[in-house]
Backbone bond lengths (Angstrom), bond angles and torsions (degrees), N, CA, C in turn:
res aa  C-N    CA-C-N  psi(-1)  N-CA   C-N-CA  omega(-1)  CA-C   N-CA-C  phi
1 X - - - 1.447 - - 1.525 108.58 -
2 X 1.573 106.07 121.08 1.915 107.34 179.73 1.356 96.35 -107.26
3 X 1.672 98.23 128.29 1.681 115.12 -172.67 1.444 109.42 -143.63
4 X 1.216 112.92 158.13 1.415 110.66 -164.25 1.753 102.52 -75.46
5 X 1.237 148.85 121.37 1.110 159.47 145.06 1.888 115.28 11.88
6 X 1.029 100.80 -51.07 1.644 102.11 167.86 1.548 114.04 -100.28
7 X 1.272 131.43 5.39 1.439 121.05 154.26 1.433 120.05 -111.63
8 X 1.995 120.75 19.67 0.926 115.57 128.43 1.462 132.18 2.12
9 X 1.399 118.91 124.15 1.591 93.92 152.94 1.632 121.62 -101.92
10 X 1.503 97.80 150.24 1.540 89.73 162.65 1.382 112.95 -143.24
11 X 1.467 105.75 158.03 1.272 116.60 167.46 1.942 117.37 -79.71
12 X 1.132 80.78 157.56 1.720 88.52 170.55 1.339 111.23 -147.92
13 X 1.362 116.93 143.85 1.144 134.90 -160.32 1.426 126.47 -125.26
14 X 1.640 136.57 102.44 1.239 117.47 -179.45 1.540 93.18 -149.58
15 X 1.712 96.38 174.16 1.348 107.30 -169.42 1.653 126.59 -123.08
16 X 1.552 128.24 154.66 1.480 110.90 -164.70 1.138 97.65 -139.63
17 X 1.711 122.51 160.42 1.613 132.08 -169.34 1.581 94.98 -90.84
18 X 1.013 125.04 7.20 1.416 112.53 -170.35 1.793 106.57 -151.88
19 X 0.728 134.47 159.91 1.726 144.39 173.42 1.680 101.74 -75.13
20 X 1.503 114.13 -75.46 1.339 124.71 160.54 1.656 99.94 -11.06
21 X 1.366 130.00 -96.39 1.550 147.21 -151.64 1.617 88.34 -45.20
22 X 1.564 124.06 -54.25 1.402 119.10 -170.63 1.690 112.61 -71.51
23 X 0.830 113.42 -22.76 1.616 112.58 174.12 1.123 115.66 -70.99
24 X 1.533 109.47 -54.59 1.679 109.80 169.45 1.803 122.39 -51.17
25 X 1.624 108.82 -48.47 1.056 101.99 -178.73 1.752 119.36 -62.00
26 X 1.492 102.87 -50.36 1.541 118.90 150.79 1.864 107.92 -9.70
27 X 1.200 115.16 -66.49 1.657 134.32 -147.47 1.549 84.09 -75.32
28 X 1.255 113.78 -52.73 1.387 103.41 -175.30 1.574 151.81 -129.74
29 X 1.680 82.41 45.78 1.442 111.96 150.21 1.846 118.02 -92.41
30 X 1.070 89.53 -43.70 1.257 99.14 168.28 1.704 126.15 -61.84
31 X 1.558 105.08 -32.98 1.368 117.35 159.70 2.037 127.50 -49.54
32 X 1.826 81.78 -61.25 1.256 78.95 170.09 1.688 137.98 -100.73
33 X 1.710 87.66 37.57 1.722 90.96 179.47 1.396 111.75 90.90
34 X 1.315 125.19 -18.26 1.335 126.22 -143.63 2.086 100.80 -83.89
35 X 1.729 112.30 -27.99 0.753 123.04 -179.14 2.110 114.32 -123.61
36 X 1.441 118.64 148.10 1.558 77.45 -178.99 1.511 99.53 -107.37
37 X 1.385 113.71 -7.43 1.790 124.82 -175.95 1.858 97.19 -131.33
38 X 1.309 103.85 127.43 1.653 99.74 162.74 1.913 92.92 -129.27
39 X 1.393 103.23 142.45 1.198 119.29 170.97 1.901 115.43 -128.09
40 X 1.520 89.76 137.98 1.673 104.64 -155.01 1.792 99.75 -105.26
41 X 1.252 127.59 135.19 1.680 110.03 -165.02 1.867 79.48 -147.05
42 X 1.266 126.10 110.59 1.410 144.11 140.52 1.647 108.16 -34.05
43 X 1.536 100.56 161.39 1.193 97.22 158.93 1.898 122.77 91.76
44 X 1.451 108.84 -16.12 1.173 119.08 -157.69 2.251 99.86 -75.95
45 X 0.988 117.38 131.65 1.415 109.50 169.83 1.432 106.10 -105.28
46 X 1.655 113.05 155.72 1.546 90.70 -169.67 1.738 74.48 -138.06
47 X 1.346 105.53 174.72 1.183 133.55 -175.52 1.419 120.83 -148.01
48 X 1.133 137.32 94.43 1.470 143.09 -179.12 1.502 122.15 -152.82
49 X 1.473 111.40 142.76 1.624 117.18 172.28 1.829 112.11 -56.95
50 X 0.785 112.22 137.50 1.690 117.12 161.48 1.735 117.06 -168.00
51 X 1.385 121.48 151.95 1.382 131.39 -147.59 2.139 102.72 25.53
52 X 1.037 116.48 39.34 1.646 108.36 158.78 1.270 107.91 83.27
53 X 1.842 114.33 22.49 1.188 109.92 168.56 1.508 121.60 -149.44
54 X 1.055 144.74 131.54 1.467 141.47 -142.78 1.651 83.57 -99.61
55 X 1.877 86.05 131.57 1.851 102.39 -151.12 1.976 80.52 -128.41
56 X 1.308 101.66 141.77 1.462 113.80 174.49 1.270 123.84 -112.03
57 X 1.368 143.58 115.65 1.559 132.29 -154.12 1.531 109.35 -139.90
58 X 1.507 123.17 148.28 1.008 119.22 173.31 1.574 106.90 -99.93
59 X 1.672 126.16 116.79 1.512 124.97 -160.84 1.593 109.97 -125.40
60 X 1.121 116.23 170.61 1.543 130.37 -163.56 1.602 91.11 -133.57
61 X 1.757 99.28 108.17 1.543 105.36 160.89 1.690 112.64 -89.62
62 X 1.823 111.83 140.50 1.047 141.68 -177.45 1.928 103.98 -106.13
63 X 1.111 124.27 117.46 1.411 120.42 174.80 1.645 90.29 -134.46
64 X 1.729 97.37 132.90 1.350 95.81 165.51 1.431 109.77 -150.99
65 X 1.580 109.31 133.60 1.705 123.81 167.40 1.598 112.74 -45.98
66 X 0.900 91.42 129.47 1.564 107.31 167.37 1.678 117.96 -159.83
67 X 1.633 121.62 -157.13 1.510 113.47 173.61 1.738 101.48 -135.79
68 X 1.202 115.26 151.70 0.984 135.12 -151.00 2.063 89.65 -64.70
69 X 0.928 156.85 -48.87 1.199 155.83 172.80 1.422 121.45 -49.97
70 X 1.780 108.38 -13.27 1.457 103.38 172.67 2.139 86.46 -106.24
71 X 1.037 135.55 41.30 1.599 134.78 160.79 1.490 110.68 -37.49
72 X 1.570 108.01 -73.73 1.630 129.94 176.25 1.266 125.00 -47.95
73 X 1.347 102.53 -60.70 1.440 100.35 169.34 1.740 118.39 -72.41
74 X 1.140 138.56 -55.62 1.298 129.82 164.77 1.551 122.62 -26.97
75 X 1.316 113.52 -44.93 1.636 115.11 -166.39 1.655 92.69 -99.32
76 X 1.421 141.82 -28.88 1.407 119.27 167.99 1.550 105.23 -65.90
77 X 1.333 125.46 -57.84 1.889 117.61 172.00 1.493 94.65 -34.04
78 X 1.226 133.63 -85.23 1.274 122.59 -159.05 1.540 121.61 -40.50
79 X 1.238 107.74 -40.42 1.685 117.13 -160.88 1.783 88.58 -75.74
80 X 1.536 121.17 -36.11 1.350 128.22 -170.94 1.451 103.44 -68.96
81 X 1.179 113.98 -52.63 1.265 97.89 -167.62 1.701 113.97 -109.02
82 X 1.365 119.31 32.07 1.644 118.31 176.61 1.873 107.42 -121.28
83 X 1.734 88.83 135.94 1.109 113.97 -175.87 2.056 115.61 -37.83
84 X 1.018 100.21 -57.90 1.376 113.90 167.32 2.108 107.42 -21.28
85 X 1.555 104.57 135.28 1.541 84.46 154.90 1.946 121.99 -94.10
86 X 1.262 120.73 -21.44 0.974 125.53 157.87 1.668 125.47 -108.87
87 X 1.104 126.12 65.26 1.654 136.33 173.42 1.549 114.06 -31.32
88 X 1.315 111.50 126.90 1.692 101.38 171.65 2.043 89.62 -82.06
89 X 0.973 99.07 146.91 1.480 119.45 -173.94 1.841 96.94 -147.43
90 X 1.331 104.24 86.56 1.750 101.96 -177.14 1.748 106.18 -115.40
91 X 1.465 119.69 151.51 1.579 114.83 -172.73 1.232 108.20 -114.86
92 X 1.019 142.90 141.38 1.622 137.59 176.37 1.825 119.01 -134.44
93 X 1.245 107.35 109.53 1.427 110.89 176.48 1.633 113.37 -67.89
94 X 1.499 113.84 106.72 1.667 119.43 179.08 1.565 91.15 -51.93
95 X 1.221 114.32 142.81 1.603 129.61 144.43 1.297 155.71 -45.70
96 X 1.878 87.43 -43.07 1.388 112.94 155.32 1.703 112.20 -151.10
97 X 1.133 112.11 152.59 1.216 101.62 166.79 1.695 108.99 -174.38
98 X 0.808 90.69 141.75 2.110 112.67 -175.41 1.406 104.40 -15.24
99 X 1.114 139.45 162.72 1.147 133.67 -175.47 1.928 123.86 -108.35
100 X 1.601 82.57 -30.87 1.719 91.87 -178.68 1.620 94.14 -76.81
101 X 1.471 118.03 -37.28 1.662 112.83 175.14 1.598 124.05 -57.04
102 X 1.295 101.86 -29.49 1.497 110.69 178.90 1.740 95.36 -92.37
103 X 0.988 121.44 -12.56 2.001 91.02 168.07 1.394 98.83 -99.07
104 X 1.634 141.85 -19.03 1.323 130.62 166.16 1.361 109.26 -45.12
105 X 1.041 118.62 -61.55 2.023 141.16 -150.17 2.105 82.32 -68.70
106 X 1.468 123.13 -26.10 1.373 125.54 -155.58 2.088 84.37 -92.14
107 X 1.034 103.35 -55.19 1.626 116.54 -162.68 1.713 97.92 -66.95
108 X 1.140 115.23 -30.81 1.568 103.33 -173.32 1.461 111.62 -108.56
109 X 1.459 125.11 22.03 1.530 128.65 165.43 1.314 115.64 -111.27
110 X 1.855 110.58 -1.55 1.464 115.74 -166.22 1.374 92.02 -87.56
């Protein structure tokens, strides 16, 4: 698929201490265009160093469609409005993906 460089899609990916925090954020990316699908997945265990001590958590992954030109704005909303003081906020260009799905995910972020 040949597409213009900023209507790419991408996913973005971050994570929350609570179900609640991901729904809300979920509700309103999607509110303001910023996302056109967010998907909410329980269950996540995480494992990472922080203040100098390897910390164990039970977390709620957030993945949401969007296109590569809303990057900036998506991950400052996120970083603005998530509980976390440092949020993983990561972007990932799919490889392939359907085509009528990739002009939906294009039509509902404009």
């Amino acid at each position: 698929m040949t597409m213009n460089p900023s209507s790419e899609l991408l996913l973005v990916v971050t994570s929350f201490p609570k179900l609640e925090d991901a729904q809300a954020m979920a509700r309103k990316l999607v509110e303001n265009r910023l996302a056109a699908c967010v998907q909410i997945q329980e269950g996540i265990h995480s494992i990472y160093h922080w203040d100098g001590k390897v910390c164990e958590e039970k977390e709620v992954l957030l993945s949401a469609k969007t296109v590569a030109d809303k990057w900036l704005e998506i991950s400052d909303f996120i970083k603005s409005h998530h509980p976390y003081d440092l949020p993983e906020v990561l972007g990932f260009h799919p490889e392939k993906y359907e085509e009528q799905y990739g002009k939906w995910v294009q039509a509902e972020v404009k």
